[in-house]
MDTraj code that builds the backbone (N, CA, C; nanometers):
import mdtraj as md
import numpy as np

residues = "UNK UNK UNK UNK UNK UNK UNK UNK UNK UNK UNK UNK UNK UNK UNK UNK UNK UNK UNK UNK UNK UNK UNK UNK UNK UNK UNK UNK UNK UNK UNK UNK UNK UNK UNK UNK UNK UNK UNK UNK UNK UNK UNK UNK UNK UNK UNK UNK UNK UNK UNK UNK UNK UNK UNK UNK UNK UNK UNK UNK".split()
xyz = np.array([
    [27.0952, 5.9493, 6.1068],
    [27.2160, 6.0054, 6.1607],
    [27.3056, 6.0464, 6.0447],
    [27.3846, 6.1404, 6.0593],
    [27.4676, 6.1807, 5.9707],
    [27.5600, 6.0977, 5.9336],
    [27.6083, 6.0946, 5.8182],
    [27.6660, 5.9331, 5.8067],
    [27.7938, 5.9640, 5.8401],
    [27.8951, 6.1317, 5.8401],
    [28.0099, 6.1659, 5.9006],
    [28.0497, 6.1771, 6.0343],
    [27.9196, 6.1684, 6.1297],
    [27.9008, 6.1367, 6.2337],
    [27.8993, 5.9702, 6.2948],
    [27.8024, 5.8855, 6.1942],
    [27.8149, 5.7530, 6.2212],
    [27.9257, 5.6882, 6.1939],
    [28.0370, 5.7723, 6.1174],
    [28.1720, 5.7107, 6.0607],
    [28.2607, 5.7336, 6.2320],
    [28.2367, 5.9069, 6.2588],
    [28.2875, 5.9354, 6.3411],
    [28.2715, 5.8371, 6.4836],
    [28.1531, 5.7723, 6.5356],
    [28.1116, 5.7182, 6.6337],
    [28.1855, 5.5605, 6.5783],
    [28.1640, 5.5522, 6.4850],
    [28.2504, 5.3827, 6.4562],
    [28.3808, 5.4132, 6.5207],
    [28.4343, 5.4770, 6.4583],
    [28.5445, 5.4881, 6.4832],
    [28.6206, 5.4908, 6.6636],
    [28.5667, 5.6256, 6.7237],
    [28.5713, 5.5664, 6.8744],
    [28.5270, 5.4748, 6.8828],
    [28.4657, 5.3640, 6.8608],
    [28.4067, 5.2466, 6.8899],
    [28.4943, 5.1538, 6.8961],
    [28.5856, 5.1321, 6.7141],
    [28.6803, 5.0361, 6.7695],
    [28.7901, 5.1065, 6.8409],
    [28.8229, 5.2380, 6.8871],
    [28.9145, 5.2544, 6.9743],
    [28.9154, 5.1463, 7.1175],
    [28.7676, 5.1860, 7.1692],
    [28.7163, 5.1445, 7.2915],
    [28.7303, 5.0361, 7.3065],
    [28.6952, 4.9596, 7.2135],
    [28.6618, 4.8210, 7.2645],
    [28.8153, 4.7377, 7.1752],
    [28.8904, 4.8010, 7.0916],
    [28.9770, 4.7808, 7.0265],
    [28.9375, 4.6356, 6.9373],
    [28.8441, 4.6724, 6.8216],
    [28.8264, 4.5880, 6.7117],
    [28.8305, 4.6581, 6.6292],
    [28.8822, 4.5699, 6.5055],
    [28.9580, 4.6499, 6.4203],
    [28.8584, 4.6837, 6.3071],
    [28.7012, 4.5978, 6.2888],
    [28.5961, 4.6428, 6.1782],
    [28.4588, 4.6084, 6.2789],
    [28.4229, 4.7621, 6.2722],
    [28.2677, 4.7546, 6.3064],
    [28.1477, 4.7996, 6.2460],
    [28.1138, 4.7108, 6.2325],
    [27.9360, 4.6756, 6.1154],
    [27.8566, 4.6849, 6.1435],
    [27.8376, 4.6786, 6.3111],
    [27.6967, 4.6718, 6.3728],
    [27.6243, 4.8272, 6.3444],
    [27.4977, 4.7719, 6.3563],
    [27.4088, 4.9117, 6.4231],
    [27.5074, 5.0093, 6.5820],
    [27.5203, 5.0993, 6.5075],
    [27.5917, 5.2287, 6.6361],
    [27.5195, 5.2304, 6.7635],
    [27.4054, 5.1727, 6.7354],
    [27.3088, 5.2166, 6.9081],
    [27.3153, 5.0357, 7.0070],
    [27.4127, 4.9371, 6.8898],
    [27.3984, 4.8163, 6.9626],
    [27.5379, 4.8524, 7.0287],
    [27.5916, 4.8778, 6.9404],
    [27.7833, 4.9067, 6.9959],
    [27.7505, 5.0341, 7.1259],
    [27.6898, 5.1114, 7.1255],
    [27.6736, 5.2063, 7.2705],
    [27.6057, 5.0756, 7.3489],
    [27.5079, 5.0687, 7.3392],
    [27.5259, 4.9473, 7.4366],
    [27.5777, 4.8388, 7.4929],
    [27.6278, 4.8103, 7.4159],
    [27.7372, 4.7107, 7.4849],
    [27.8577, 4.7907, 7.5465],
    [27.9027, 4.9049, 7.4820],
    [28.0258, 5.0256, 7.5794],
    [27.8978, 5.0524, 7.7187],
    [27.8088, 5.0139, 7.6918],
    [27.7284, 5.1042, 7.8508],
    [27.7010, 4.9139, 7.9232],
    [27.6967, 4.8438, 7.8564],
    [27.7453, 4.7335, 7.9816],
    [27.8955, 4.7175, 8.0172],
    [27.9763, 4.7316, 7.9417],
    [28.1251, 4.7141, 7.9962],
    [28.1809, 4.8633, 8.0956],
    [28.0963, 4.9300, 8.1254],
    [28.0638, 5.0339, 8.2179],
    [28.1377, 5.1400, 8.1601],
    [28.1431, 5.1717, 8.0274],
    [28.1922, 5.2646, 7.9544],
    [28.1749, 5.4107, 7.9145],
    [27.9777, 5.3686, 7.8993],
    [27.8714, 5.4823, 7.9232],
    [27.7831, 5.4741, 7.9949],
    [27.7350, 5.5659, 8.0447],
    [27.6565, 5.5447, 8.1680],
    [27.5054, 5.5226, 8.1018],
    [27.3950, 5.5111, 8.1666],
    [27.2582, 5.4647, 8.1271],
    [27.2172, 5.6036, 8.0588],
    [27.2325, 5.7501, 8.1167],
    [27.2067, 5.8463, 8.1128],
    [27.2673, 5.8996, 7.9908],
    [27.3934, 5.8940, 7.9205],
    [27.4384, 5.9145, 7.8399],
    [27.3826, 5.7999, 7.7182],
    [27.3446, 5.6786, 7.6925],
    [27.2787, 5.5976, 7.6315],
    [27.1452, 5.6543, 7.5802],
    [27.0641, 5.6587, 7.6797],
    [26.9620, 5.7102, 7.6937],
    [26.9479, 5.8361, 7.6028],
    [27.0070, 5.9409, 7.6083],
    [27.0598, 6.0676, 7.5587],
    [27.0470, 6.0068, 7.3525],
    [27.1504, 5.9470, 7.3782],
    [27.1603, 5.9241, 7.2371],
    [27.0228, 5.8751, 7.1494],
    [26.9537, 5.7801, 7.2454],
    [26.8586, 5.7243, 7.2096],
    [26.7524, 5.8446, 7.1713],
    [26.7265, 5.8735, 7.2330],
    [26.5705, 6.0133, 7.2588],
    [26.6451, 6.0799, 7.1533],
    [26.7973, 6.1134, 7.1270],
    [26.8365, 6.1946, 7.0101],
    [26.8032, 6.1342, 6.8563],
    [26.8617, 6.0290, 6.8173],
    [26.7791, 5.9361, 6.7476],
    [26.6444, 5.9148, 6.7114],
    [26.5563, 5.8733, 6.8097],
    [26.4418, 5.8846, 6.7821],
    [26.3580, 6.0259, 6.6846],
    [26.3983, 6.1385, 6.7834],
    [26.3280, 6.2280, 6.7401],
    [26.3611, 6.2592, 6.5922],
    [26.5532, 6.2136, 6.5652],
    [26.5736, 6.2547, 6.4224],
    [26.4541, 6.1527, 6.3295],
    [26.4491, 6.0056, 6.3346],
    [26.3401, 5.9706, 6.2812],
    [26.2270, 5.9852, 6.2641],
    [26.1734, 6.0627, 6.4124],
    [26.0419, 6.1387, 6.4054],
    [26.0101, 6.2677, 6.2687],
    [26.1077, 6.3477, 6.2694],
    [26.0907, 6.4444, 6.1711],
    [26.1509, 6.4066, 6.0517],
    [26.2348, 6.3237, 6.0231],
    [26.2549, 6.2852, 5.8505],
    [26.1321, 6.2355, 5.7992],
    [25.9982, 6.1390, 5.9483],
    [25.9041, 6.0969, 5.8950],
    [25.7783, 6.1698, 5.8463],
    [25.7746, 6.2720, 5.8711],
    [25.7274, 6.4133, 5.8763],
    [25.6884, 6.4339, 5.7511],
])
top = md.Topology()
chain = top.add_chain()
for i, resn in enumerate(residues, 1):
    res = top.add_residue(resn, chain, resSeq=i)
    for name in ("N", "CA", "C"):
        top.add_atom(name, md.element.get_by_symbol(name[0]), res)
traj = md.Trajectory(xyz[None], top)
């Protein structure tokens, strides 16, 4: 992931959940916003299959 993007996604992150430093992996923090019914399965999901495939072709 782009790391101006993964800055960008931290960042709404602690908006959401309002903590003030987040360290985790970005795809544990969407999940936990998609149990506190934040994102839906479909939008999770989305990110995931987006992810993947970027690892698919860097492995390339």
């Amino acid at each position: 992931m782009n790391k101006g993007v993964e800055l960008q996604v931290k960042q709404m992150i602690q908006v959401l959940l309002g903590s003030e430093n987040v360290t985790v992996d970005v795809v544990y923090m969407l999940e936990e916003l998609h149990k506190q019914g934040l994102l839906s399965e479909i939008e999770l999901q989305s990110f995931r299959n987006k992810t993947k495939l970027k690892k698919g072709i860097a492995s390339c």
